[in-house]
PDB file of the backbone (N, CA, C, O) and the ligand in Angstrom, with CONECT records:
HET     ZN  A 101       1
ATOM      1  N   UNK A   1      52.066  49.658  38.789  1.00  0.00           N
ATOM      2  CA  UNK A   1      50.652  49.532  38.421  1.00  0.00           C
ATOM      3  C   UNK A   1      50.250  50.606  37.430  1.00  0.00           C
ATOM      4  O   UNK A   1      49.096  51.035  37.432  1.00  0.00           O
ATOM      5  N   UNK A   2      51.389  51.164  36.375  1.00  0.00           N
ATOM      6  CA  UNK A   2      50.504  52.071  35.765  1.00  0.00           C
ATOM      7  C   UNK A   2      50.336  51.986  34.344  1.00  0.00           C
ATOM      8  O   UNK A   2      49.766  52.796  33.613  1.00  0.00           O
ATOM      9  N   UNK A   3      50.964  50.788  34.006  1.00  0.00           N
ATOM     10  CA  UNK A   3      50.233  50.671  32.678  1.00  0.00           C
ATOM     11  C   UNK A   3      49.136  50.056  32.755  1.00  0.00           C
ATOM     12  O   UNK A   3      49.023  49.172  33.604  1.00  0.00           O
ATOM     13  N   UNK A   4      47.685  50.480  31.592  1.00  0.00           N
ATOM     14  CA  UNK A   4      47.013  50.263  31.227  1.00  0.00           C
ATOM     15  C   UNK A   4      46.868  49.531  30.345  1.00  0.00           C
ATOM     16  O   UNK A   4      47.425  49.565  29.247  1.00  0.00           O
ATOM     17  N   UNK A   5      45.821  48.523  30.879  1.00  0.00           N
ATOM     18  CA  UNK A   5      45.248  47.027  30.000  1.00  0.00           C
ATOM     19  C   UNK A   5      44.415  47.296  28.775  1.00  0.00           C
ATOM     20  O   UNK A   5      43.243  47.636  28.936  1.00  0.00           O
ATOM     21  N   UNK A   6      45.106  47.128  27.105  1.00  0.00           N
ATOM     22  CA  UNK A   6      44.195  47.600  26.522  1.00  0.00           C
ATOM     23  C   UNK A   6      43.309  46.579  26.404  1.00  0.00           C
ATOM     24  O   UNK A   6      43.675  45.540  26.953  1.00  0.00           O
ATOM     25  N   UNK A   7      42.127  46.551  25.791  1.00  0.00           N
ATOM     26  CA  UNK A   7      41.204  46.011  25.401  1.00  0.00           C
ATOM     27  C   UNK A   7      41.300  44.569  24.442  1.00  0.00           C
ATOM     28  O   UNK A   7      42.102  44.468  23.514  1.00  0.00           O
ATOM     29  N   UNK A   8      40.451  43.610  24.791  1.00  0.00           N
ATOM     30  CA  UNK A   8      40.720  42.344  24.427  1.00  0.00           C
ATOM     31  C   UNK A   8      41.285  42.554  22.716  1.00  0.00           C
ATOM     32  O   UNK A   8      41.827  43.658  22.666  1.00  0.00           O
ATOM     33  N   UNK A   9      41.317  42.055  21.721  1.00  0.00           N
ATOM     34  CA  UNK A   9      41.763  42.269  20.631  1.00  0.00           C
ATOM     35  C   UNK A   9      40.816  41.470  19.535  1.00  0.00           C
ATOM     36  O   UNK A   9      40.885  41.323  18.314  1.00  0.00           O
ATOM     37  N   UNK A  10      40.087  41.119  20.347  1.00  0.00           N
ATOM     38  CA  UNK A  10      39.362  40.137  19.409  1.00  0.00           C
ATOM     39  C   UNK A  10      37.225  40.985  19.583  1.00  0.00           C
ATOM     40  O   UNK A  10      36.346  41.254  18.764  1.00  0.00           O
ATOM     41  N   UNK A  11      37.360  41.071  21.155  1.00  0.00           N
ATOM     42  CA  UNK A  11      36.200  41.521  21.100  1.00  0.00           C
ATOM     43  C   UNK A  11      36.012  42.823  21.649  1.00  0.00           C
ATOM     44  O   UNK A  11      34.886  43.286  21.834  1.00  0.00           O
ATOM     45  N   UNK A  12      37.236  43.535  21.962  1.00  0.00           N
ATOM     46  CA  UNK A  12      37.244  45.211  22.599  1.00  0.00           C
ATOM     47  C   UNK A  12      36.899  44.722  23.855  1.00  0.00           C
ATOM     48  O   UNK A  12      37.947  45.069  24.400  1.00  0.00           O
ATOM     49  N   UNK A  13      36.287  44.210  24.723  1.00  0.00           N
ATOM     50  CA  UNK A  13      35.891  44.560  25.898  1.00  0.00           C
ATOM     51  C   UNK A  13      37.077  44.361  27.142  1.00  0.00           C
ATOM     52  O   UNK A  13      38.079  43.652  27.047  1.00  0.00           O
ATOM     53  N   UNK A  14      36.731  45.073  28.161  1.00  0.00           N
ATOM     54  CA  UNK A  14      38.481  45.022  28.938  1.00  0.00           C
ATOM     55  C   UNK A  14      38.283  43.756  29.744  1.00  0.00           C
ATOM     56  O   UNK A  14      37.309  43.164  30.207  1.00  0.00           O
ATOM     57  N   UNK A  15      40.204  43.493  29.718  1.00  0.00           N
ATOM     58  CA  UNK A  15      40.153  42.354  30.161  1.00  0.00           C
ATOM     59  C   UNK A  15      39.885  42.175  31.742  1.00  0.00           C
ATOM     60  O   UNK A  15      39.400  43.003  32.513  1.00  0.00           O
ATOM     61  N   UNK A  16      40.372  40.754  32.035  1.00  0.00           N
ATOM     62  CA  UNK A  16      40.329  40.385  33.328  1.00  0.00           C
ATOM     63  C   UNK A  16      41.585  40.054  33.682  1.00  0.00           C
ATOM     64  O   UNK A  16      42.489  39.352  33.231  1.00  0.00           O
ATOM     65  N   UNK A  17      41.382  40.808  34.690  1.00  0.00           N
ATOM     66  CA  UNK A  17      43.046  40.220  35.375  1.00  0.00           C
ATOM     67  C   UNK A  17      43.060  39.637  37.108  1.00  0.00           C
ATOM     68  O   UNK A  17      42.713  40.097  38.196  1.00  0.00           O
ATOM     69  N   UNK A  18      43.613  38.503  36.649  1.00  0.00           N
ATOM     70  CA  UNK A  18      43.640  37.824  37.783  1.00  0.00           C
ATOM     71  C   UNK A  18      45.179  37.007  38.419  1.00  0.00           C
ATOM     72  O   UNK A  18      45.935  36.213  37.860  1.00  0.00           O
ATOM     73  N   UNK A  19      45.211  37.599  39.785  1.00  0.00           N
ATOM     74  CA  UNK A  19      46.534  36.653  40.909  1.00  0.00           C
ATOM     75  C   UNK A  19      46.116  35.421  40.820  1.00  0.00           C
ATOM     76  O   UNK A  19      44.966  35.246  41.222  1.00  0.00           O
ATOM     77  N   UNK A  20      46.816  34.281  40.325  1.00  0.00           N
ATOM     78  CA  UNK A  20      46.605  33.243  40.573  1.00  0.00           C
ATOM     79  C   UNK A  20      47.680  32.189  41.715  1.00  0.00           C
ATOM     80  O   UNK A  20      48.790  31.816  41.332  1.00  0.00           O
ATOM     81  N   UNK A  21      47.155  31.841  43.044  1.00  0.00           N
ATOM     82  CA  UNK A  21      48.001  31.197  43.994  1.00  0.00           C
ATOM     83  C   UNK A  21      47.654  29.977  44.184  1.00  0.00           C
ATOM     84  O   UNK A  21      46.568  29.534  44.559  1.00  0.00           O
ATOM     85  N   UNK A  22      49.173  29.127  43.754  1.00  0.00           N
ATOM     86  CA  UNK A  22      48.668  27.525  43.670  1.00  0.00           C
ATOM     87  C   UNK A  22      49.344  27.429  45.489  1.00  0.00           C
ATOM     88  O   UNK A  22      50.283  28.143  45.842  1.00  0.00           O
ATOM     89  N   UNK A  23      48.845  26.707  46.175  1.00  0.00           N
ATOM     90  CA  UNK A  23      49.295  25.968  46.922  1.00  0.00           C
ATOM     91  C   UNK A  23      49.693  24.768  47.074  1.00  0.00           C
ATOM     92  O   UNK A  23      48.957  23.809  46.839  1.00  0.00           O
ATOM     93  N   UNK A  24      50.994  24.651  47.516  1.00  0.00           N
ATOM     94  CA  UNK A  24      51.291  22.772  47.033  1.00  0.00           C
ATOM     95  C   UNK A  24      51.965  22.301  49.096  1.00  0.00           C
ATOM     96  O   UNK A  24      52.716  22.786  49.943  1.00  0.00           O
ATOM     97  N   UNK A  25      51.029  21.079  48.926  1.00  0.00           N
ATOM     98  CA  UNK A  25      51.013  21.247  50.566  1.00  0.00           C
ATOM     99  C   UNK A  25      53.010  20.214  50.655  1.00  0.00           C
ATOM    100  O   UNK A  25      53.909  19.861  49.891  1.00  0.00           O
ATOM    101  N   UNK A  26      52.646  20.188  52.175  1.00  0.00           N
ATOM    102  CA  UNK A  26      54.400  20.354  52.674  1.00  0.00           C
ATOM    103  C   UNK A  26      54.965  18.995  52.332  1.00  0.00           C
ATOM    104  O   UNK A  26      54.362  17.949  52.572  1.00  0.00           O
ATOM    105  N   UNK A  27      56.047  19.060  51.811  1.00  0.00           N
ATOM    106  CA  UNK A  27      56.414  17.726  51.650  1.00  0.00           C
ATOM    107  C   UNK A  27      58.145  17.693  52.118  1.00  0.00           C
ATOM    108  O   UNK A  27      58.710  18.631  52.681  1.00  0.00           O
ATOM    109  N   UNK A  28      58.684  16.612  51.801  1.00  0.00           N
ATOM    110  CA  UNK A  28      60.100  16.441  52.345  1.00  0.00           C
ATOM    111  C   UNK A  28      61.120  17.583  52.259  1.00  0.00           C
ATOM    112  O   UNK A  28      61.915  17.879  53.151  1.00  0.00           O
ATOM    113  N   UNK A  29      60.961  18.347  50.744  1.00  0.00           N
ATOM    114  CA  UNK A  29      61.831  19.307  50.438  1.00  0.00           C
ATOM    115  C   UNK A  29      61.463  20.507  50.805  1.00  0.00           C
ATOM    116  O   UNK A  29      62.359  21.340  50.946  1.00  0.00           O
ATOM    117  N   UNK A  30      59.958  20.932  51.070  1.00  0.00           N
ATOM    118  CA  UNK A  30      59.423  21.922  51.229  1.00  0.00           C
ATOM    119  C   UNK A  30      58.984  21.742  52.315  1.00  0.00           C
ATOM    120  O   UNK A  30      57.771  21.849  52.134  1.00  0.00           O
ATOM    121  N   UNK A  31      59.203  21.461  53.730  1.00  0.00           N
ATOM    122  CA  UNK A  31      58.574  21.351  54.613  1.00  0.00           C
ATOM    123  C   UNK A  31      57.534  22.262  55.317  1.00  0.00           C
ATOM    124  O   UNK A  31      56.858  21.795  56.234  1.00  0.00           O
ATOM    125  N   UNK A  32      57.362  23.769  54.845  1.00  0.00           N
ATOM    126  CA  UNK A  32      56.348  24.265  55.276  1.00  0.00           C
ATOM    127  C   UNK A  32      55.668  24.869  53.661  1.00  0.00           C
ATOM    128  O   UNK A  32      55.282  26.001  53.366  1.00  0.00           O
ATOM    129  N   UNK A  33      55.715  23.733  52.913  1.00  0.00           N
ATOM    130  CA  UNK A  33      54.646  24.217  52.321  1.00  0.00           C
ATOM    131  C   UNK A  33      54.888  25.236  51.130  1.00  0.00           C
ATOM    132  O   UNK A  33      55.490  26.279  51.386  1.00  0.00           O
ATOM    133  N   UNK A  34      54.465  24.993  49.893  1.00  0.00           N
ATOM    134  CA  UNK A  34      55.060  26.135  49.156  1.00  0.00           C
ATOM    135  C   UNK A  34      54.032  26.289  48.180  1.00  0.00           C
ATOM    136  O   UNK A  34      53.193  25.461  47.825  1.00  0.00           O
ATOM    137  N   UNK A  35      54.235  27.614  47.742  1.00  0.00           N
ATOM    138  CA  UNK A  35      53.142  28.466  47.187  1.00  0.00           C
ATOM    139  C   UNK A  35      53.727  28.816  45.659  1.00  0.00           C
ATOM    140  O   UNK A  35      54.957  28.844  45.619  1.00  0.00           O
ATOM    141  N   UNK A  36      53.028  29.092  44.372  1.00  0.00           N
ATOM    142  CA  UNK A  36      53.352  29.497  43.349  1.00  0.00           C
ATOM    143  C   UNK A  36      52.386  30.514  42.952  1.00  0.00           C
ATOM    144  O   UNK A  36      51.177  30.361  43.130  1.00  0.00           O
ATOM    145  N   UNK A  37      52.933  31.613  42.383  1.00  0.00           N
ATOM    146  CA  UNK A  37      51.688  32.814  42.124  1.00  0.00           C
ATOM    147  C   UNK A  37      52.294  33.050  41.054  1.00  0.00           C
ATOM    148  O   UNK A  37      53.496  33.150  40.812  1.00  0.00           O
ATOM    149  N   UNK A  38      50.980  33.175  40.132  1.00  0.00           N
ATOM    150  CA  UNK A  38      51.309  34.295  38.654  1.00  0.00           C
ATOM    151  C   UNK A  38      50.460  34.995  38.282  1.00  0.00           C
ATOM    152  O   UNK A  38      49.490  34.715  38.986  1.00  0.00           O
ATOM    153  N   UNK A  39      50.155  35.861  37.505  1.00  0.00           N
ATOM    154  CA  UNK A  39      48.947  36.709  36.845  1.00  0.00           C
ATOM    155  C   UNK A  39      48.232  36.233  35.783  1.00  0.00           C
ATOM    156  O   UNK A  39      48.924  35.343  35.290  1.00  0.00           O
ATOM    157  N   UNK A  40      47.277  36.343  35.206  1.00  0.00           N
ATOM    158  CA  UNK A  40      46.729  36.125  34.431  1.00  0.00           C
ATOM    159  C   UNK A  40      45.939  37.340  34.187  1.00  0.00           C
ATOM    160  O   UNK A  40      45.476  38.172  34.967  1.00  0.00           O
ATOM    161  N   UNK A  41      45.890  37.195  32.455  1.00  0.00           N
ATOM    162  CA  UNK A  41      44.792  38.382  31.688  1.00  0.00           C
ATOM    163  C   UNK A  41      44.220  37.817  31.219  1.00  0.00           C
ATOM    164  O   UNK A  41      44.878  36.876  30.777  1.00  0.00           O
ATOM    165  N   UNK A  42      42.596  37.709  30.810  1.00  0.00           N
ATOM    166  CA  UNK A  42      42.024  37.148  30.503  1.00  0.00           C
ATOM    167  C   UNK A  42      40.515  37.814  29.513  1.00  0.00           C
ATOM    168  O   UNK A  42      39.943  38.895  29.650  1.00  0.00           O
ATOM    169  N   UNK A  43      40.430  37.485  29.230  1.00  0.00           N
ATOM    170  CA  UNK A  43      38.584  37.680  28.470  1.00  0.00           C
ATOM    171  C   UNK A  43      38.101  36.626  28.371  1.00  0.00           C
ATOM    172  O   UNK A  43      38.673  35.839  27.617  1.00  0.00           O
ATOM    173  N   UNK A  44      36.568  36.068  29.251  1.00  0.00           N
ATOM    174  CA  UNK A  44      36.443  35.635  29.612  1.00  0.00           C
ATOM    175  C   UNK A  44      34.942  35.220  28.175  1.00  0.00           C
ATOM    176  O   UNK A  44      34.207  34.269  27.913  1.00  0.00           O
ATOM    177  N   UNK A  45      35.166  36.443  27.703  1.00  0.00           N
ATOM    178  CA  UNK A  45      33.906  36.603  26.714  1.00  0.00           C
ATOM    179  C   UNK A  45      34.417  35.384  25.069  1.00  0.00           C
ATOM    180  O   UNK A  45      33.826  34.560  24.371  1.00  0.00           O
ATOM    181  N   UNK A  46      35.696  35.926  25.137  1.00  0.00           N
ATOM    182  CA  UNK A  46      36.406  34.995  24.154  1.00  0.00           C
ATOM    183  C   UNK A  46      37.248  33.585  24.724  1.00  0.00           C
ATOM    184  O   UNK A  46      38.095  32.931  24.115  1.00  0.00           O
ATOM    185  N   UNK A  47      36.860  33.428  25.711  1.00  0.00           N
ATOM    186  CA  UNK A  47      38.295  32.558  26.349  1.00  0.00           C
ATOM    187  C   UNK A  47      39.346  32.441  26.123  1.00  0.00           C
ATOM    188  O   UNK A  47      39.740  31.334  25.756  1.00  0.00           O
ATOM    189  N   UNK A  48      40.275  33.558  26.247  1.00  0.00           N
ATOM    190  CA  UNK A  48      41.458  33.740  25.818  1.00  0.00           C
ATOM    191  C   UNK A  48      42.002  34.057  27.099  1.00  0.00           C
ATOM    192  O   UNK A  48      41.331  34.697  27.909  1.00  0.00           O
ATOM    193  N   UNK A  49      43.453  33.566  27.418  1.00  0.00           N
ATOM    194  CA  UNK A  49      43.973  34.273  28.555  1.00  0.00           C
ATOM    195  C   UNK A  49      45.758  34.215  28.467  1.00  0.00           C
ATOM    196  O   UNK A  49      46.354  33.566  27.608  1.00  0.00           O
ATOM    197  N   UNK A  50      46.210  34.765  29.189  1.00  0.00           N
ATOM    198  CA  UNK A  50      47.902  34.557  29.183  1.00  0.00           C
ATOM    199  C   UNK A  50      48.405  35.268  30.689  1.00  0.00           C
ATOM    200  O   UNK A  50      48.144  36.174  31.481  1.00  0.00           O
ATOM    201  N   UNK A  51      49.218  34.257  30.459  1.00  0.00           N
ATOM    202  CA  UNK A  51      49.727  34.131  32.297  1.00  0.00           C
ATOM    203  C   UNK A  51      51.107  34.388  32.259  1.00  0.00           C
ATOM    204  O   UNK A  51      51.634  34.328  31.148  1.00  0.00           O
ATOM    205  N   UNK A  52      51.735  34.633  33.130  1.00  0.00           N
ATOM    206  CA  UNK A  52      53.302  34.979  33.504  1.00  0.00           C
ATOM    207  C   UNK A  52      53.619  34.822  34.978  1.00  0.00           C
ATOM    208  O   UNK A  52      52.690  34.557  35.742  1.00  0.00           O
ATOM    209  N   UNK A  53      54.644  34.939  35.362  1.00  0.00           N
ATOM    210  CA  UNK A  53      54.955  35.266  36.713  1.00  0.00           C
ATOM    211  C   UNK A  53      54.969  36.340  37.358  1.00  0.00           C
ATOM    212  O   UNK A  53      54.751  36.453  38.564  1.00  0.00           O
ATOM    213  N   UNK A  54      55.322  37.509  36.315  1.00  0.00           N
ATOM    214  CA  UNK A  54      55.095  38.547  36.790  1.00  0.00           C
ATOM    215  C   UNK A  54      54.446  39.661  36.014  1.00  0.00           C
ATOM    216  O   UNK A  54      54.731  40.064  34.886  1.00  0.00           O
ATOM    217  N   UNK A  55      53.550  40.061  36.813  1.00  0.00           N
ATOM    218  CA  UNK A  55      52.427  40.949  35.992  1.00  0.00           C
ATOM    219  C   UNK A  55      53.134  42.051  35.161  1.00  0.00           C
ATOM    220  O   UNK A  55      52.282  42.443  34.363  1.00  0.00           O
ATOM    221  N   UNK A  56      54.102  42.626  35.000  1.00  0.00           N
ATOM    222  CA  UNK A  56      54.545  43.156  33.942  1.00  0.00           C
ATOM    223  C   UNK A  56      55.072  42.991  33.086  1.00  0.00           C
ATOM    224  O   UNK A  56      55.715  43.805  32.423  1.00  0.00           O
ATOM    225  N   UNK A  57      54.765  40.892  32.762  1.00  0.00           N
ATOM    226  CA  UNK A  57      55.656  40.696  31.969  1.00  0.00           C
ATOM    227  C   UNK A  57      54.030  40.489  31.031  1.00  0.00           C
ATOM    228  O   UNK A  57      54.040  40.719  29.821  1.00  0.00           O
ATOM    229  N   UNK A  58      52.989  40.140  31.584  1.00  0.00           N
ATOM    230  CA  UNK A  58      51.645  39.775  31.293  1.00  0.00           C
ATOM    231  C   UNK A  58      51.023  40.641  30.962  1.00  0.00           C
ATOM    232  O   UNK A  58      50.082  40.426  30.198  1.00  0.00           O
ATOM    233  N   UNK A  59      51.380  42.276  31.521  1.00  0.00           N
ATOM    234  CA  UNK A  59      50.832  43.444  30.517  1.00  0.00           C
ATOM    235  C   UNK A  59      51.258  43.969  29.705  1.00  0.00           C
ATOM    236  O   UNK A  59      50.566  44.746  29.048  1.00  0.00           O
ATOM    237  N   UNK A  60      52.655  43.738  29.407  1.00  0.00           N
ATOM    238  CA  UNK A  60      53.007  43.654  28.264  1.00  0.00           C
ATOM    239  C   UNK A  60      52.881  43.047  26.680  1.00  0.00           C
ATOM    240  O   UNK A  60      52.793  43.521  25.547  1.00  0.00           O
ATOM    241  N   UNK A  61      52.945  41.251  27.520  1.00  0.00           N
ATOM    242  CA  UNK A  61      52.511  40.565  26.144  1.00  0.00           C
ATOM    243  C   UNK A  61      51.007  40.952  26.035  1.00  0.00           C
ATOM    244  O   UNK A  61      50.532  41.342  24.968  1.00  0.00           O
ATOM    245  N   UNK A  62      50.388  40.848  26.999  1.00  0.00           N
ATOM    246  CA  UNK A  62      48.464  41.339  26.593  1.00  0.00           C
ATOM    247  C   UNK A  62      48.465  42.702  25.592  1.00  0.00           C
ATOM    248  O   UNK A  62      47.858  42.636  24.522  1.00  0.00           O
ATOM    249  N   UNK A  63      49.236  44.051  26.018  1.00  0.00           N
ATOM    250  CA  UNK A  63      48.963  44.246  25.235  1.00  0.00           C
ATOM    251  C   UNK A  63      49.760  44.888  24.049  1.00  0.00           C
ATOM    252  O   UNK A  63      49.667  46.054  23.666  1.00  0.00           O
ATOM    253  N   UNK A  64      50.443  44.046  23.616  1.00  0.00           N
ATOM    254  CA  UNK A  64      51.368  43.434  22.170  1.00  0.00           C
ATOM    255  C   UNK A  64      50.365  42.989  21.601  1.00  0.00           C
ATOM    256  O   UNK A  64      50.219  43.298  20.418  1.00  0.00           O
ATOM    257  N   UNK A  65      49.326  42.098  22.275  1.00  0.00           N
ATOM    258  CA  UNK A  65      48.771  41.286  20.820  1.00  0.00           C
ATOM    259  C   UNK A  65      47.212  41.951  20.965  1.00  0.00           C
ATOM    260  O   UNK A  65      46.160  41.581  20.444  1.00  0.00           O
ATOM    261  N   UNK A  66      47.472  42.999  21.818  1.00  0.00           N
ATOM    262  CA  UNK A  66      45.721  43.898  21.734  1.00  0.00           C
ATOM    263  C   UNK A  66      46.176  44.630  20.276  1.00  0.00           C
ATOM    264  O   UNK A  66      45.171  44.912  19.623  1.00  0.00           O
ATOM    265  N   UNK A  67      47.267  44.958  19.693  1.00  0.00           N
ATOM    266  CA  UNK A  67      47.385  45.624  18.275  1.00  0.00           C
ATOM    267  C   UNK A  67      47.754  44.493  17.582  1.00  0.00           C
ATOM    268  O   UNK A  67      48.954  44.471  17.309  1.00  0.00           O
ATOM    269  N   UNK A  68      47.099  43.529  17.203  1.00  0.00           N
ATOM    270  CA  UNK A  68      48.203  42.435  15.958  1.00  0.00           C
ATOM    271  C   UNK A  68      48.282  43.190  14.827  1.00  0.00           C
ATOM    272  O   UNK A  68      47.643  44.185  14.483  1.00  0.00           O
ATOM    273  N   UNK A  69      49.246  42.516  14.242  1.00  0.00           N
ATOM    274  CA  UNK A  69      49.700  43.159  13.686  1.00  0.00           C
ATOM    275  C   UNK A  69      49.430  42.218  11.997  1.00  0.00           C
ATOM    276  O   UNK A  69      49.876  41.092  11.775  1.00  0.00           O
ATOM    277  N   UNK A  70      48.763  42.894  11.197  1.00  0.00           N
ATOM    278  CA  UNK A  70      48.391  41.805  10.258  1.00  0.00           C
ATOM    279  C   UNK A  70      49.234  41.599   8.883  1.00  0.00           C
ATOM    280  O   UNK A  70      49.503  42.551   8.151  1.00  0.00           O
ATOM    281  N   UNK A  71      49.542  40.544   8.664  1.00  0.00           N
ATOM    282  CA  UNK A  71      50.621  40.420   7.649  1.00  0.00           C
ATOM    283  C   UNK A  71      49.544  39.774   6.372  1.00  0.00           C
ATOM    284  O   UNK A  71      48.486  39.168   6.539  1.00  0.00           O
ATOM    285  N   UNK A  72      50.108  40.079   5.293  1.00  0.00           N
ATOM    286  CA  UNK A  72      49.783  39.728   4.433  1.00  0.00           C
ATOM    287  C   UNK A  72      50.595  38.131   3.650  1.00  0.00           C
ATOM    288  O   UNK A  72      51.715  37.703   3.368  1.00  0.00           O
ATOM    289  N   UNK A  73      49.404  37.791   3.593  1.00  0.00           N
ATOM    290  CA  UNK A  73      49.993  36.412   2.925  1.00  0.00           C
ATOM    291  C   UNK A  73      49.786  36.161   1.957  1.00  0.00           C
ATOM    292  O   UNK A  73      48.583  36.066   1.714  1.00  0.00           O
ATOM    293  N   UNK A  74      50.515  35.959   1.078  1.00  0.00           N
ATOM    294  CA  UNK A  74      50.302  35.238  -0.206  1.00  0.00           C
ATOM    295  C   UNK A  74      50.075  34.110  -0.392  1.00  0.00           C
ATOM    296  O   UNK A  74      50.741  33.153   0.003  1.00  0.00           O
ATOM    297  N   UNK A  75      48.731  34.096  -1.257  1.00  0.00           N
ATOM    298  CA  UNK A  75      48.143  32.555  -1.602  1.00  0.00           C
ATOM    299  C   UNK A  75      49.011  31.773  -2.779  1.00  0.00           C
ATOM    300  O   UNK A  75      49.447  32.182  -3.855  1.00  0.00           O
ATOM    301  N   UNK A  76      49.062  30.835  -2.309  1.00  0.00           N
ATOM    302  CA  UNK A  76      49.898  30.100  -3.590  1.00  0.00           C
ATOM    303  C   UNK A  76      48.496  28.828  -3.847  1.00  0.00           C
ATOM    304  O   UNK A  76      47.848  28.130  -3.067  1.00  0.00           O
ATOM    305  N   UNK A  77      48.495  29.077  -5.878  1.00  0.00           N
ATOM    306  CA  UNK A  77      47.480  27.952  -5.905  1.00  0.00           C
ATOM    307  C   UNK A  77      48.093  26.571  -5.644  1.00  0.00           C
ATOM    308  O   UNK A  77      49.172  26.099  -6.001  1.00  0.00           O
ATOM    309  N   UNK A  78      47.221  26.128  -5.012  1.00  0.00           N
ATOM    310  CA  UNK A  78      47.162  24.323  -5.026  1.00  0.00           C
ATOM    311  C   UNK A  78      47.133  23.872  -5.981  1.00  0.00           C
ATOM    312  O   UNK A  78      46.324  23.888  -6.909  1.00  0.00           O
ATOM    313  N   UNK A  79      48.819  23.045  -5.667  1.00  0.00           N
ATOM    314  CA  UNK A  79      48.842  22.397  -7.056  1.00  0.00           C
ATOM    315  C   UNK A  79      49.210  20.994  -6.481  1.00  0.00           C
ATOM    316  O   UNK A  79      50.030  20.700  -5.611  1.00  0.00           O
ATOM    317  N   UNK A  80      48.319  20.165  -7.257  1.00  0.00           N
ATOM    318  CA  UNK A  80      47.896  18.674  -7.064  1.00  0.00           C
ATOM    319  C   UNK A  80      49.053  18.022  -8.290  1.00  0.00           C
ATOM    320  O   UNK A  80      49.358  18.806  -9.188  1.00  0.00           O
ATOM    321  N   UNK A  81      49.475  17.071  -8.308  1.00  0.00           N
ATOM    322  CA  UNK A  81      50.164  16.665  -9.398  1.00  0.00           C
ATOM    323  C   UNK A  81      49.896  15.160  -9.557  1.00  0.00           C
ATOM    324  O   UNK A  81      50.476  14.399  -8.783  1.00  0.00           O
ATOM    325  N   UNK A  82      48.927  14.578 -10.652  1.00  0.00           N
ATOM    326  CA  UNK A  82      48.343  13.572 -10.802  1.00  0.00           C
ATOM    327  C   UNK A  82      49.448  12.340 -10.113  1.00  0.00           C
ATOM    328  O   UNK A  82      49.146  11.541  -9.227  1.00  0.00           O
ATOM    329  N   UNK A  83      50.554  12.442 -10.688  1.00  0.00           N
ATOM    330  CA  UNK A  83      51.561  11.762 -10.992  1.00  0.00           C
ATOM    331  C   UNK A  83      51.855  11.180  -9.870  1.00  0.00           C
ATOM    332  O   UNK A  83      51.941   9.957  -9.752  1.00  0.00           O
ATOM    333  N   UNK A  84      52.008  11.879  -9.091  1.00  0.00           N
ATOM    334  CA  UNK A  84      51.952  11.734  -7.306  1.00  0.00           C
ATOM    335  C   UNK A  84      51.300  11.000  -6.376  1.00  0.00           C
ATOM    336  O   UNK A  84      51.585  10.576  -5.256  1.00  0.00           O
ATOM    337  N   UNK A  85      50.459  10.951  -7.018  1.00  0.00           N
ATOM    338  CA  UNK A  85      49.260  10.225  -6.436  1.00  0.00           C
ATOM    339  C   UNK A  85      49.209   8.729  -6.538  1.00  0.00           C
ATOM    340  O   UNK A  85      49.536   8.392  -7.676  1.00  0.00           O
ATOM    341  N   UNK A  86      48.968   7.879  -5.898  1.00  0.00           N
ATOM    342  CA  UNK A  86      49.455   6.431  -5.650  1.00  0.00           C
ATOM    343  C   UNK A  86      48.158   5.620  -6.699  1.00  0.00           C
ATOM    344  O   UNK A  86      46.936   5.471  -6.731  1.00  0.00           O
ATOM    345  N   UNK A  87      49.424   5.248  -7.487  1.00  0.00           N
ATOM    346  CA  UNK A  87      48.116   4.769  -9.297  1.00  0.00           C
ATOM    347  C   UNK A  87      47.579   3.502  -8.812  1.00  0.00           C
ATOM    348  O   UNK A  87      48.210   2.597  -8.267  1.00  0.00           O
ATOM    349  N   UNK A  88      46.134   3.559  -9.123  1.00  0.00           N
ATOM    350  CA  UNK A  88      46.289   1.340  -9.062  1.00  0.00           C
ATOM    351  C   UNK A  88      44.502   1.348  -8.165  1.00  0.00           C
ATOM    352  O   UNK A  88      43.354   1.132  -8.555  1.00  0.00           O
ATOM    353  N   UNK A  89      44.927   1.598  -7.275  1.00  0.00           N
ATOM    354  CA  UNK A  89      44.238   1.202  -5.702  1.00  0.00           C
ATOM    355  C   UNK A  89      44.433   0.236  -4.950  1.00  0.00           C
ATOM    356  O   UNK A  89      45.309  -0.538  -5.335  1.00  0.00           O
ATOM    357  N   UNK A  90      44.138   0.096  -4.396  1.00  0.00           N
ATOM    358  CA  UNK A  90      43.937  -1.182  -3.209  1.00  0.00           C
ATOM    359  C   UNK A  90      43.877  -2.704  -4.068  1.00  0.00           C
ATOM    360  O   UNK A  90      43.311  -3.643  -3.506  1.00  0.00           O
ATOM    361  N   UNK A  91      44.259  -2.831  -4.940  1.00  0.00           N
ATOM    362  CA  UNK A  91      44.859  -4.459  -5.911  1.00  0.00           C
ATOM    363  C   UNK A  91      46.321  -4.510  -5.995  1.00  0.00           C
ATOM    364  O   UNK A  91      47.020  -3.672  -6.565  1.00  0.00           O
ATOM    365  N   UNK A  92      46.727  -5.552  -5.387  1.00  0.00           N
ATOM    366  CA  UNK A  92      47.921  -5.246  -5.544  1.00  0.00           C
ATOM    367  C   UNK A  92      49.097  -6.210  -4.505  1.00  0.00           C
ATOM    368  O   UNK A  92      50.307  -5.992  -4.577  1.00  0.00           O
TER     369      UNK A  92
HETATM  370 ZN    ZN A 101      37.353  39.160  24.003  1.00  0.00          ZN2+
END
């Protein structure tokens, strides 16, 4: 429990973190019943969240993308090429 949750990435405010336990009732293979738990981080302000199985795999990726990391992209102009374009219309 000792890393610290940084802050949402989109709006700073700290996240939410939540145990999530599904219950799935008993059936032939599972006869008493079986349970699935994972974590979730969340901001609830942005609706963003990310889940794992295990919470240190969930405070990790949370906060990986609390620093993104911004790449630069190069714009390429749009290039339309008349030629391409299906000649005529709808006669035909
Ligand atoms: Zn947020």
């Amino acid at each position: 429990m000792g890393e610290t949750l940084k802050p949402c990435p989109f709006c700073g405010k700290p996240p939410v973190e939540r145990r999530i336990v599904e219950m799935y009732p008993a059936d032939a293979d599972w006869p008493a019943g079986e349970y699935d738990a994972h974590y979730t981080i969340a901001c609830d302000d942005c609706g963003i969240d990310m889940g794992d199985e295990y919470r240190d795999e969930v405070v990790a990726n949370w906060n990986r993308r609390a620093k993104p990391v911004l790449k630069r992209v190069e714009r390429q102009p749009l290039h339309i090429d008349d030629d391409s374009l299906p000649a005529g219309g709808a006669n035909g």
